[in-house]
TORPAVEX-918609 format. One line per 3 residues: number of its first residue (from 1); their letters; for each residue x, y, z of N, C-alpha, C, O. Coordinates in steps of 0.05 Angstrom, whole numbers, always signed. Each point is the difference from the previous one (the first is absolute). Last residue first. Example, Ala and Ser with C-alpha at 12.3 -4.5 7.8 and 13.67 -1.06 7.14 Angstrom:
2 = sa = +257 -45 +142 +16 +24 +1 -15 +22 +14 +10 +22 +4  -4 -137 -5 -18 +24 +0 +18 +24 +0 +21 +0 +13
//
This chain:
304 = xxx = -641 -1053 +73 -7 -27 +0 -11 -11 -17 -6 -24 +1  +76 +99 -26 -26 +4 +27 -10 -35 +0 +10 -15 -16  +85 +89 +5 -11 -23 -10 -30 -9 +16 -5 +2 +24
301 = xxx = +74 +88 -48 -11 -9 +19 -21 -30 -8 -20 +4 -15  +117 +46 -26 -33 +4 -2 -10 -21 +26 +14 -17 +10  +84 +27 -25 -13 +17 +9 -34 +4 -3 -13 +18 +12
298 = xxx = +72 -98 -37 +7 +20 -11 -20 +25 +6 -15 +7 -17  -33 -59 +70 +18 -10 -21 +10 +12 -25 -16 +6 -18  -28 -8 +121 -3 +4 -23 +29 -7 -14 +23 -5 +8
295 = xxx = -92 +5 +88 +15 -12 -12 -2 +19 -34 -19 +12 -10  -37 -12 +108 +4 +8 -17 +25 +2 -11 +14 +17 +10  -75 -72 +59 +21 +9 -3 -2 +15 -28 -17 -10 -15
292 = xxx = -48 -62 +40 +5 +32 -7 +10 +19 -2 -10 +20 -10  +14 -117 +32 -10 -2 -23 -7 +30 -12 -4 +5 -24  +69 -68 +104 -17 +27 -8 -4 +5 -16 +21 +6 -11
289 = xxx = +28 -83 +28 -23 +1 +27 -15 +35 +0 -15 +11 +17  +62 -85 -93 +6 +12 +18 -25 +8 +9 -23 -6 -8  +53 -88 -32 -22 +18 +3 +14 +18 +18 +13 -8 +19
286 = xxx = +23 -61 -102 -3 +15 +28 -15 +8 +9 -18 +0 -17  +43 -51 -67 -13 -15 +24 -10 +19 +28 -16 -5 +18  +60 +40 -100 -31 -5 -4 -8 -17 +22 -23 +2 +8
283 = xxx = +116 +14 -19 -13 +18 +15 -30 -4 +5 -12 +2 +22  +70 -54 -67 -1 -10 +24 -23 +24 +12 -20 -4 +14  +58 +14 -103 -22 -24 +8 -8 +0 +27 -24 +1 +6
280 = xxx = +108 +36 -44 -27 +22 +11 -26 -18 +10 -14 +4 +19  +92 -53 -64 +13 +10 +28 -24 +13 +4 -12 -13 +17  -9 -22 -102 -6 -25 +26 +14 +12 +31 -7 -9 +22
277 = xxx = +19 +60 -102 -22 +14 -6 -5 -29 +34 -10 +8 +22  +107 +20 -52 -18 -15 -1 -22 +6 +9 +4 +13 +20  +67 +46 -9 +1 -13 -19 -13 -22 -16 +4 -4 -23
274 = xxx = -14 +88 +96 -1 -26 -7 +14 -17 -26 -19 -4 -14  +5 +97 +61 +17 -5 -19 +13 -20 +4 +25 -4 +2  -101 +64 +42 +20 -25 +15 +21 -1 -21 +20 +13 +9
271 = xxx = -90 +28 -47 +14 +20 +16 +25 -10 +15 +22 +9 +0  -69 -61 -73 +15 +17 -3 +11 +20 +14 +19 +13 -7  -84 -73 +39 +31 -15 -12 +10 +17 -9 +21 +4 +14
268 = xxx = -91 +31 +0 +13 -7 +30 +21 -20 -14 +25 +2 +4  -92 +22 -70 +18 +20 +8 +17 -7 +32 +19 +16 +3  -58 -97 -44 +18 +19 -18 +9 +34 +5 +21 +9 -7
265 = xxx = -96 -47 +54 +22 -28 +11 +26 +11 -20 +21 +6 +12  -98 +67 +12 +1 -24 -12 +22 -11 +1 +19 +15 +5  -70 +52 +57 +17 +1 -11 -5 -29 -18 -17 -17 +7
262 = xxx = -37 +51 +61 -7 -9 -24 +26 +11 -27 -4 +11 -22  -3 -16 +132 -12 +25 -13 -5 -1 -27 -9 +21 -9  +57 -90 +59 -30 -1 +8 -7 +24 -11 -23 -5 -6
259 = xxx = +104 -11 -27 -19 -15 -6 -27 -2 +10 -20 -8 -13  +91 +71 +43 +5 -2 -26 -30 -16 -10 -20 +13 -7  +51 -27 +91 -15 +29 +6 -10 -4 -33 -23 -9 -5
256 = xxx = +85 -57 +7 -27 -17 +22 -18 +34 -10 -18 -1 -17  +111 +20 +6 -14 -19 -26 -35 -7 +7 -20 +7 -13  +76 +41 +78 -6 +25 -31 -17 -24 -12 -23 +1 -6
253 = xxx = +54 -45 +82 -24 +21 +8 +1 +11 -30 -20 -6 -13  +100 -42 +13 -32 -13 +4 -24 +4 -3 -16 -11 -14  +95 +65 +28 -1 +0 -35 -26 -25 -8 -16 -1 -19
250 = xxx = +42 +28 +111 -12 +16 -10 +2 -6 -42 -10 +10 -20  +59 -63 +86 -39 -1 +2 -12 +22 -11 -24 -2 -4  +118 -7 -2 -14 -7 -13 -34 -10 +2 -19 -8 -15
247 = xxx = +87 +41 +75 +1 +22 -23 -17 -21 -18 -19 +15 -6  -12 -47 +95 +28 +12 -6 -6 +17 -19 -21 +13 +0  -43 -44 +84 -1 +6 -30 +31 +13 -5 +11 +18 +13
244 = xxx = -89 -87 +54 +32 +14 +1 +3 +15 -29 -11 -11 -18  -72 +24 +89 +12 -15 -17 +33 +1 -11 +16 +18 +3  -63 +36 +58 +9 -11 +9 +9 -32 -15 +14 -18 +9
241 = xxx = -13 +135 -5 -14 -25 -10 +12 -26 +5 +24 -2 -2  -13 +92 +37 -2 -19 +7 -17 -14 -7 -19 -8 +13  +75 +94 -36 -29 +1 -5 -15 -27 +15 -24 +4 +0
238 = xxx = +119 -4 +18 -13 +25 -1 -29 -2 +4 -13 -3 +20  +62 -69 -59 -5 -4 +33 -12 +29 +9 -20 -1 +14  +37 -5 -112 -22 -14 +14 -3 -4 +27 -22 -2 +11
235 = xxx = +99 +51 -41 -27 +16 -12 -24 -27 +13 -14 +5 +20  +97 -25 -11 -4 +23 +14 -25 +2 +2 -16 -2 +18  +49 -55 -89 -12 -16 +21 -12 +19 +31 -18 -6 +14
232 = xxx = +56 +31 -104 -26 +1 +6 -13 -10 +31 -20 +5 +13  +107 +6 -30 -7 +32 -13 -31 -9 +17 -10 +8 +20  +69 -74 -33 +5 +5 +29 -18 +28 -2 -4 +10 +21
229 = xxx = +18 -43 -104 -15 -27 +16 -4 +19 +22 -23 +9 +3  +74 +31 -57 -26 +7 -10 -10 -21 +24 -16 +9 +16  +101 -17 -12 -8 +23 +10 -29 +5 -2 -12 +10 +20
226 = xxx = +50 -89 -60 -3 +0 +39 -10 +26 +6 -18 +2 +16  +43 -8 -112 -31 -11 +9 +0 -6 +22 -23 -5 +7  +75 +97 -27 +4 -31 -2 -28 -19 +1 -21 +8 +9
223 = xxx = +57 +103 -42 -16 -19 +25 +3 -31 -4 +0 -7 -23  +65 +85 -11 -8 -18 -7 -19 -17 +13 +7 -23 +4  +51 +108 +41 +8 -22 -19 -28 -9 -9 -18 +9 +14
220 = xxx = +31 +58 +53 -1 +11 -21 +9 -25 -24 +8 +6 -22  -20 -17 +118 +29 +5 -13 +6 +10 -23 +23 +1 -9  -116 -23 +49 +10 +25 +7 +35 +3 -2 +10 +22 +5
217 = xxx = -66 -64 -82 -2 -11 +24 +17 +24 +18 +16 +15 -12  -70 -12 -90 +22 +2 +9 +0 -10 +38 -21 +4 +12  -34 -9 -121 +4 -5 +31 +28 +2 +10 +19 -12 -10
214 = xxx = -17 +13 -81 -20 +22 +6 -10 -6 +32 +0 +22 +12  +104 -28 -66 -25 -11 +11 -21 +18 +2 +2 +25 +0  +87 -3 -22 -23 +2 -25 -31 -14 +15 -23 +5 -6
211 = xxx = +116 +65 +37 -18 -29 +9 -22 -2 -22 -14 +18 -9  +83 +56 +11 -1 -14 -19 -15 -29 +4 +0 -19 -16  +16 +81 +82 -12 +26 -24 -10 -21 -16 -24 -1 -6
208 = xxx = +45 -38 +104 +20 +5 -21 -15 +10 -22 -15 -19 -7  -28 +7 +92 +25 +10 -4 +8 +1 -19 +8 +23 -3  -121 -25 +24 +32 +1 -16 +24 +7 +19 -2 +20 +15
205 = xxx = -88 -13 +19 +23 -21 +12 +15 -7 -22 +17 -17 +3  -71 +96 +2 +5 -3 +23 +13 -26 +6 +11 -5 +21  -53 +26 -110 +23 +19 +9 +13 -6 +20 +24 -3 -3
202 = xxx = -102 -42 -7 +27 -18 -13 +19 +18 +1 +22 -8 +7  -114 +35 +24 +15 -18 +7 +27 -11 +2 +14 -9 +18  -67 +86 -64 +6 +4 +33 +15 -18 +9 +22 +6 +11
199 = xxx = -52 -18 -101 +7 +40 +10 +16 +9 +25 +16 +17 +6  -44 -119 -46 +25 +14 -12 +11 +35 +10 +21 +13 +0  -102 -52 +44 +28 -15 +0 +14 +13 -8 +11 +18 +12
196 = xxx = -88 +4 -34 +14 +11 +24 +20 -16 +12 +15 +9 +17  -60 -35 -89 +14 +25 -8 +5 +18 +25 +10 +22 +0  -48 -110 +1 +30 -3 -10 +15 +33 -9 +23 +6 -6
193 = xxx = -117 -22 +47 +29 -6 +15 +22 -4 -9 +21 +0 +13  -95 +20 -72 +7 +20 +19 +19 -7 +13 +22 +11 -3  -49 -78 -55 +16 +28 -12 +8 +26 +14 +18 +16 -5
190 = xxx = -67 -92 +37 +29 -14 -3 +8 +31 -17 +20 +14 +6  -109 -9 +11 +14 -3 +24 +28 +1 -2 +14 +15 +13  -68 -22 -90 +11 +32 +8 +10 -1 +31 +14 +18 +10
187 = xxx = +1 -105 -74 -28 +11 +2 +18 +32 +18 +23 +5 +5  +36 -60 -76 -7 +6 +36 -26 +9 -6 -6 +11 -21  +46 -79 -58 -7 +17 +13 -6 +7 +34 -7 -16 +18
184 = xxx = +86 -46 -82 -25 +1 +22 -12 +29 +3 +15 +17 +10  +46 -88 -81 -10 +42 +1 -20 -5 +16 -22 -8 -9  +102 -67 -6 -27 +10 -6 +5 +25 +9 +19 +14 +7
181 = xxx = +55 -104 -28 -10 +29 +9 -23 +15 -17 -3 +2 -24  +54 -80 +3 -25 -10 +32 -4 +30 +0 -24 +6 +4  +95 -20 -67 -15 -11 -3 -28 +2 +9 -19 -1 -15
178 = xxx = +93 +35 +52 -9 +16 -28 -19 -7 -16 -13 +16 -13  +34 -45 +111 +16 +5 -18 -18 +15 -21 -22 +9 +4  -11 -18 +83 +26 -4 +2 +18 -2 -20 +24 +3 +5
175 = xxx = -107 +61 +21 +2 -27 -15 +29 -5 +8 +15 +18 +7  -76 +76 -20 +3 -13 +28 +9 -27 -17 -8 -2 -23  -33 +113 +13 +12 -29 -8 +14 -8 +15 +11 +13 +18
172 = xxx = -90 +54 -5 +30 -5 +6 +3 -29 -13 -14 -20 +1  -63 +115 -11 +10 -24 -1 +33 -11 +14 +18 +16 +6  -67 +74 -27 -18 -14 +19 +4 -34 -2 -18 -15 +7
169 = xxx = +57 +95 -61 -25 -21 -18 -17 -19 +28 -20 -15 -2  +85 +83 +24 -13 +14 -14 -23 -10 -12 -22 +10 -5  +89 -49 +62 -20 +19 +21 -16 +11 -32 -25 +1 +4
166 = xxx = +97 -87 -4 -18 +23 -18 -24 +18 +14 -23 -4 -6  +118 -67 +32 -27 +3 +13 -10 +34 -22 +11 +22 +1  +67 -82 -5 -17 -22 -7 -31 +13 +8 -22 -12 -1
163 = xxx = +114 +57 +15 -13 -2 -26 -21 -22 -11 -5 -4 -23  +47 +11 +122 -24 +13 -7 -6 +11 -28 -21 +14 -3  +30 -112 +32 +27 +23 +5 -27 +27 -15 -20 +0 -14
160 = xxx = +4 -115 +65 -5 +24 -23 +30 +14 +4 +20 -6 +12  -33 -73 +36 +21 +14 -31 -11 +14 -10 +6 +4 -24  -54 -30 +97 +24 +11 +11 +16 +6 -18 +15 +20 +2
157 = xxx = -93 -61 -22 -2 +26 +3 +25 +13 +19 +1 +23 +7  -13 -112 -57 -9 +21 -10 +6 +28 +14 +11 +19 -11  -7 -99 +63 +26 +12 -15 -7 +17 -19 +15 +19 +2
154 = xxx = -93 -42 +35 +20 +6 +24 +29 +20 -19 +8 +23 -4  -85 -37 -51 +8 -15 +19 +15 +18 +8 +7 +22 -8  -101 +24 -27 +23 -8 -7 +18 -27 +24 -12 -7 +21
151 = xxx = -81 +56 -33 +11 -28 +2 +23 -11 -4 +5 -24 -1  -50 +122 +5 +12 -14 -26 +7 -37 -7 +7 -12 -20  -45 +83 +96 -12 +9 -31 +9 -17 -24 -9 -2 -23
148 = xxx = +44 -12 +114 -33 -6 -7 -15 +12 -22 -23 -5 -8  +122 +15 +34 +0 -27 +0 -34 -9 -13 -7 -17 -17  +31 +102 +34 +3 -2 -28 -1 -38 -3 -7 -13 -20
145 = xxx = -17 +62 +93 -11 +20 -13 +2 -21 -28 -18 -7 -15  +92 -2 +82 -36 -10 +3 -17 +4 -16 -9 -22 -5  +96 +71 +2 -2 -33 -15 -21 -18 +7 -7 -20 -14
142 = xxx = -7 +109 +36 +19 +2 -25 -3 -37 -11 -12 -13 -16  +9 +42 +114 -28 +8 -13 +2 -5 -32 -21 -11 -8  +98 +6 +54 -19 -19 +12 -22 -4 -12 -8 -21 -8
139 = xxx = +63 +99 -5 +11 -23 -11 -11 -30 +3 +4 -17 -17  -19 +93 +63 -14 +9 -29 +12 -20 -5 -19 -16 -2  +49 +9 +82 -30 -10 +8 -13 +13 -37 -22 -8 -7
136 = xxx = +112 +15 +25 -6 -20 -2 -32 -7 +2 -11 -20 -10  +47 +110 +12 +9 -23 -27 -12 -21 -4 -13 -6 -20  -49 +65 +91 +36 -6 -2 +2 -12 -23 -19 -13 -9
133 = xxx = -69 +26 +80 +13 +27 -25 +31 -1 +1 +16 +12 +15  -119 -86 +16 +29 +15 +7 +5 +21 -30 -11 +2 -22  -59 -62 +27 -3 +23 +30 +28 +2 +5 +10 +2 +23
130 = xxx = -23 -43 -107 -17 +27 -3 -6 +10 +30 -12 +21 +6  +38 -117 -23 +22 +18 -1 -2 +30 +3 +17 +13 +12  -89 -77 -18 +23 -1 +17 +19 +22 +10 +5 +14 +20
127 = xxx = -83 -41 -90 +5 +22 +8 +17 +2 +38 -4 +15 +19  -4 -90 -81 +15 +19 -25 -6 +29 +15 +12 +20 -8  -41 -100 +60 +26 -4 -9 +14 +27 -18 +23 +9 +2
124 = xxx = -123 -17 +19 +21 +9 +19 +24 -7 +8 +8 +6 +22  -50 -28 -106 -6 +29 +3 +13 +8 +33 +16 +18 +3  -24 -112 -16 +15 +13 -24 -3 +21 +1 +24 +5 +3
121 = xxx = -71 -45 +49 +20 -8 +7 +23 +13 -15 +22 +8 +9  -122 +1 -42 +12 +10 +26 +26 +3 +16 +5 +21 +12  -36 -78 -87 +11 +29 -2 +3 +16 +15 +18 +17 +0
118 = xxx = +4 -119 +23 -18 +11 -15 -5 +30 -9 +19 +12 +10  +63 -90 -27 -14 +13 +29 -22 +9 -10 -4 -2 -24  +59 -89 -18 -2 +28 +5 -17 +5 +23 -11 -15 +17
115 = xxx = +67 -73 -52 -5 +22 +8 -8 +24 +5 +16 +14 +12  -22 -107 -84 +18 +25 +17 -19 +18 +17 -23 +9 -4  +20 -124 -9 -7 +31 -15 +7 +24 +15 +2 +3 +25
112 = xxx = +44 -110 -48 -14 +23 +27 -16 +25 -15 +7 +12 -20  +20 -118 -6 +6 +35 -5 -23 +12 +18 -23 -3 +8  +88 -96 -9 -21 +19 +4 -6 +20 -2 +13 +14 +15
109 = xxx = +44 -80 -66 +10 +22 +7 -30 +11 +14 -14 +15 -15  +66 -113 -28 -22 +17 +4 +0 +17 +20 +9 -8 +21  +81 -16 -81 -17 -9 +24 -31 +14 -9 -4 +17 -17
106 = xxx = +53 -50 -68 +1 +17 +17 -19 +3 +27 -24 -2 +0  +74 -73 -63 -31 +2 +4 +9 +30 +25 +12 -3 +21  +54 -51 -98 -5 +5 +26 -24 +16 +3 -5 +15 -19
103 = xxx = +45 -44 -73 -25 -24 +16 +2 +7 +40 -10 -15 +17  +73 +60 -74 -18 +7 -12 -29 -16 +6 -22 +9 -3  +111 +4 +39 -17 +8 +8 -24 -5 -13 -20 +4 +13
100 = xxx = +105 -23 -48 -4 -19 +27 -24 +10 +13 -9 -18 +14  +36 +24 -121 -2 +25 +28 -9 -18 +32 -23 -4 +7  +105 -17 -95 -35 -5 +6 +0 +17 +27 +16 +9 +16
97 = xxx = +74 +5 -59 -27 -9 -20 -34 -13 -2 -17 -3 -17  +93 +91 +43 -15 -20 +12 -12 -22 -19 -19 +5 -15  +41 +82 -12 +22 -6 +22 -4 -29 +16 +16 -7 +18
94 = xxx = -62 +66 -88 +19 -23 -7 +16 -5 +22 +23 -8 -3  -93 +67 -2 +24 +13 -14 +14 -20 +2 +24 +7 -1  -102 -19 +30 -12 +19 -19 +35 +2 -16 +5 +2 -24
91 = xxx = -7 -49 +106 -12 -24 -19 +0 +25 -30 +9 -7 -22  +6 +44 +96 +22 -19 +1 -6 -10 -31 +13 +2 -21  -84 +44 +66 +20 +21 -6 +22 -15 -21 +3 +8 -23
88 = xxx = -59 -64 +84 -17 +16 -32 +27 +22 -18 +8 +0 -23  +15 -26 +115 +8 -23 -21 -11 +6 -28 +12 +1 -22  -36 +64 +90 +27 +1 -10 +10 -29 -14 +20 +1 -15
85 = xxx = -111 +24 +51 +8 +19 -25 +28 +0 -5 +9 +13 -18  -29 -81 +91 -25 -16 -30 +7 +34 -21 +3 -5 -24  +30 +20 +111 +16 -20 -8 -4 +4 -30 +12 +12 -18
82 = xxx = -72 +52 +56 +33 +7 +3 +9 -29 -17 +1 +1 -24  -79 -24 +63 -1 +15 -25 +19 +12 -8 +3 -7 -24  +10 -34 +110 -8 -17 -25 +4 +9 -30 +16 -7 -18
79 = xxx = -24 +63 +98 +30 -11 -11 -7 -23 -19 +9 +1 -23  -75 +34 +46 +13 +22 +1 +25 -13 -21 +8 +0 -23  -70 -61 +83 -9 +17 -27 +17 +14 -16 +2 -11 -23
76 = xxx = +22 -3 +109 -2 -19 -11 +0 +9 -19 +19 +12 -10  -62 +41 +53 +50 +5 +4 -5 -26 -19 -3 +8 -23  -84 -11 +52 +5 +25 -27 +32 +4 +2 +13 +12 -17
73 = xxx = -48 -71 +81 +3 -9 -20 +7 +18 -14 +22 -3 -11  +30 +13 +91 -27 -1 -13 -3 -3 -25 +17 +7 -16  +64 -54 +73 -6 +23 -18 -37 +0 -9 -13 -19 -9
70 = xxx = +83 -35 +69 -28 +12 +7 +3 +17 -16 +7 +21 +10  +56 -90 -26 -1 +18 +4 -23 +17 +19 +13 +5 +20  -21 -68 -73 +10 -20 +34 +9 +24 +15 -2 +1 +24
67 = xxx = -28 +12 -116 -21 -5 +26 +5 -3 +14 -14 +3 +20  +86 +4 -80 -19 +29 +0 -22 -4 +28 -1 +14 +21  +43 -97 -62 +16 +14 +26 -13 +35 +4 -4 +11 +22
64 = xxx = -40 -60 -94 -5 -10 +35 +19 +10 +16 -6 +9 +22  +24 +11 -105 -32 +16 +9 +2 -14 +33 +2 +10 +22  +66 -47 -70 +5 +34 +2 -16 +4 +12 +5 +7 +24
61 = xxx = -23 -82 -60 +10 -7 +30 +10 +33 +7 -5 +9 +23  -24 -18 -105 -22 -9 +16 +8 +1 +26 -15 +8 +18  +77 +11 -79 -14 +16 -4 -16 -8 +22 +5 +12 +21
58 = xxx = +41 -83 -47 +16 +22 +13 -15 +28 +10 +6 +8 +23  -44 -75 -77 +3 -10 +21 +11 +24 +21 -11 +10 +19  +4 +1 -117 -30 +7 +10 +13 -13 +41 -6 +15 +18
55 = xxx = +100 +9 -67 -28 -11 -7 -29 +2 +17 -2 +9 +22  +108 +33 -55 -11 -6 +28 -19 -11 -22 +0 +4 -24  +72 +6 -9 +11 -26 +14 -30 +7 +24 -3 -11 +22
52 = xxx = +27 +76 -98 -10 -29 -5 -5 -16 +15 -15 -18 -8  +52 +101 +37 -25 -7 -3 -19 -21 -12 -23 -6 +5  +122 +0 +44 -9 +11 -26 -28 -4 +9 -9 -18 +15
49 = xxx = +55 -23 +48 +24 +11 -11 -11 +30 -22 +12 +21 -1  -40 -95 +94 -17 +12 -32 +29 +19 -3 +13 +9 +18  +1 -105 +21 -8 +23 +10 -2 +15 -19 +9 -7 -22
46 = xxx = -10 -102 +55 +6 +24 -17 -12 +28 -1 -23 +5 +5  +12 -91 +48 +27 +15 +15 +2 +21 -29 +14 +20 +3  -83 -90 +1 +20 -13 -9 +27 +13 +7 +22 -11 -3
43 = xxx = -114 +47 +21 +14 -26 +11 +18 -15 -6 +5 -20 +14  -3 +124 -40 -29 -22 +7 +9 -18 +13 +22 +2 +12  +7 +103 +6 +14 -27 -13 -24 -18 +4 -15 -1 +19
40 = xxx = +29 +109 +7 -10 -23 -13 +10 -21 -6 +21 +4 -13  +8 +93 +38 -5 -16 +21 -12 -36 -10 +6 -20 +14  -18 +104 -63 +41 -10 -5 +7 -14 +25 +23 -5 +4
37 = xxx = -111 +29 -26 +10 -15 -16 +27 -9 +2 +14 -19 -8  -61 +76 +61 -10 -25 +3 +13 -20 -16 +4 -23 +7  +23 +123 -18 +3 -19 +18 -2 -30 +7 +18 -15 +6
34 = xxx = -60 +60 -72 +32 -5 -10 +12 -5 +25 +15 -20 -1  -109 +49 +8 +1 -27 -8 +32 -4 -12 +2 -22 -10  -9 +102 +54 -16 -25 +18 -3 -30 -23 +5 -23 +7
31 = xxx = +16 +111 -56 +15 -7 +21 +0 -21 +23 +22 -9 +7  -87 +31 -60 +10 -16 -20 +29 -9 +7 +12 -21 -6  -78 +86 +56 -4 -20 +2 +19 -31 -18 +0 -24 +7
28 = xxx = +16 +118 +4 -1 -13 +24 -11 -31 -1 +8 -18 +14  -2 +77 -90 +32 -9 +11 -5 -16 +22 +12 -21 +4  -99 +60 -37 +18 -25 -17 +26 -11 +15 +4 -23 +8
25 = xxx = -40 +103 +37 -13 -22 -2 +3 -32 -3 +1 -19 +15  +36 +105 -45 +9 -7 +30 -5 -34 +4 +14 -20 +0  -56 +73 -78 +26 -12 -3 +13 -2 +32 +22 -9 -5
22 = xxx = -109 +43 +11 +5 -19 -20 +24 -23 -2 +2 -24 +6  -6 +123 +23 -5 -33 +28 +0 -20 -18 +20 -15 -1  -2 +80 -49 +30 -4 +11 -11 -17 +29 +12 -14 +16
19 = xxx = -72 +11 -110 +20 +24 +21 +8 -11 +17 -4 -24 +2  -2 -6 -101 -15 -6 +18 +7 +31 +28 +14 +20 -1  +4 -41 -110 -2 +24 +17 -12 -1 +36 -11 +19 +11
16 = xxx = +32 -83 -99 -25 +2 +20 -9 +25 +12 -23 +7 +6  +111 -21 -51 -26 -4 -16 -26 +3 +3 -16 +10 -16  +94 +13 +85 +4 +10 -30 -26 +0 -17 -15 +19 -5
13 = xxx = +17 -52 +86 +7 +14 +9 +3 +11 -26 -16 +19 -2  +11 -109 -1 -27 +9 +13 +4 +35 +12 -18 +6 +17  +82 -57 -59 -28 +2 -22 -14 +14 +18 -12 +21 -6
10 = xxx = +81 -35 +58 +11 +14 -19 -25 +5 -23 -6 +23 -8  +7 -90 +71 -5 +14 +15 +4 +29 -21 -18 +16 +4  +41 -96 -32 -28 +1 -1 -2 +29 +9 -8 +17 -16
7 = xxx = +90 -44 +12 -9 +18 -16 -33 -1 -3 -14 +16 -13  +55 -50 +90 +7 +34 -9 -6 -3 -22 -13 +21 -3  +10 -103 +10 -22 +13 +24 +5 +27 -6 -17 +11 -14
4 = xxx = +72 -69 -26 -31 +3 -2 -9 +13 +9 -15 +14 -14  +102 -33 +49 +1 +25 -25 -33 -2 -9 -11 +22 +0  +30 -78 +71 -7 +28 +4 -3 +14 -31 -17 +14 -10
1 = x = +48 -97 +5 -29 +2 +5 -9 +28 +9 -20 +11 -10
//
């Protein structure tokens, strides 16, 4: 039964090209139900041997031990969807001959709407760093600068490397595989701080000549998504805002900023690098809280 699973895990890393939370993800969760399973037996004392041998019942009672669990609903959710794409999987390549999931009903999932700050909050987040003079504080300024010009994710922007960054065309590519990967423009904020970065900054915490990353942490390694986390969180107790905002409230703030300035629902999907036109949707519900801020896109200035 494992052997399944790895090679699902295998499509989804090869074919799919998923990224490597992604694929964590899957294992963890498909991992949790091969447990459950190899713990199983119905009432009669028989125990699941093969994926043939599970059914809509087995599955069902899965979910509930999930709940008995205290798992929030969306963990729920999660893993569900995980399960219900790996029998589908099963069923597509013959491994299976009926999909035990296929009549399972995915949880209902309250959706929250995201997070953001207002521009104010945001401007004295990105000019933070700018009362100090060190690597780290251009380096601060650098990936701030760039988190809000571009909406990029979290993991997005710790794998950059710095052939992914074009000072000349004023752009950086960004994506987890070859597939997903886009061409984010910087507006001239993000172009300045990154070029004092690279001048001033990143000299000062390379060690090794040959580091490809483009953030670097003061061991001169690879910034991490705890590092970037712990980066900002400074920065907001600092300036003391008092809402909570991680690395990704700001890719919130770009989209929400994005749309109240009369961006359209297709270019913000394309900056986000949505895949679905129903993920950006959400934003339209938002309202941010400054309507004159001055915003722009691919460097031109966008008006009401």
């Amino acid at each position: 039964m494992q052997k399944q699973i790895q090679t699902y895990l295998n499509h989804l890393a090869i074919d799919e090209e998923s990224s490597e939370n992604t694929i964590a993800a899957y294992r963890n969760d498909l991992g949790q139900l091969y447990t459950y399973l190899s713990n199983y037996t119905d009432h009669s004392g028989k125990p699941v041997t093969t994926w043939d041998d599970v059914n809509l019942a087995i599955i069902q009672d899965y979910v509930l031990s999930l709940r008995d669990r205290k798992y929030a609903s969306s963990t729920v959710a999660r893993k569900v969807a995980a399960v219900k794409s790996f029998f589908e999987y099963m069923i597509k390549h013959g491994d299976i001959k009926k999909d035990p999931t296929a009549l399972l009903a995915s949880p209902k999932v309250k959706k929250h709407l995201p997070h953001t700050i207002s521009y104010e909050d945001v401007e004295r987040l990105l000019e933070a760093p700018l009362t100090q003079d060190s690597p780290q504080s251009k380096r601060d300024s650098a990936l701030l600068e760039t988190l809000y010009a571009t909406g990029m994710r979290v993991t997005e922007l710790v794998n950059l490397d710095v052939t992914d960054l074009d000072m000349e065309k004023g752009h950086i590519t960004c994506g987890a595989s070859n597939r997903r990967r886009r061409v984010a423009p910087l507006n001239d904020r993000a172009i300045e701080a990154m070029m004092l970065y690279m001048e001033e900054g990143r000299p000062g915490l390379v060690v090794k000549p040959d580091e490809m990353a483009l953030f670097l942490n003061h061991r001169g390694q690879r910034l991490t998504r705890q590092g970037l986390w712990l980066i900002i969180k400074r920065y907001v107790k600092e300036v003391n805002i008092e809402e909570p905002v991680t690395p990704h409230t700001l890719r919130h703030s770009f989209a929400a900023h994005l749309l109240n300035r009369g961006a359209g629902l297709r270019e913000v999907q394309r900056r986000l690098g949505h895949a679905s036109l129903s993920t950006t949707q959400v934003y339209r519900q938002m309202r941010t809280m400054d309507s004159d801020a001055d915003i722009t896109i691919d460097g031109k200035p966008v008006k009401k």
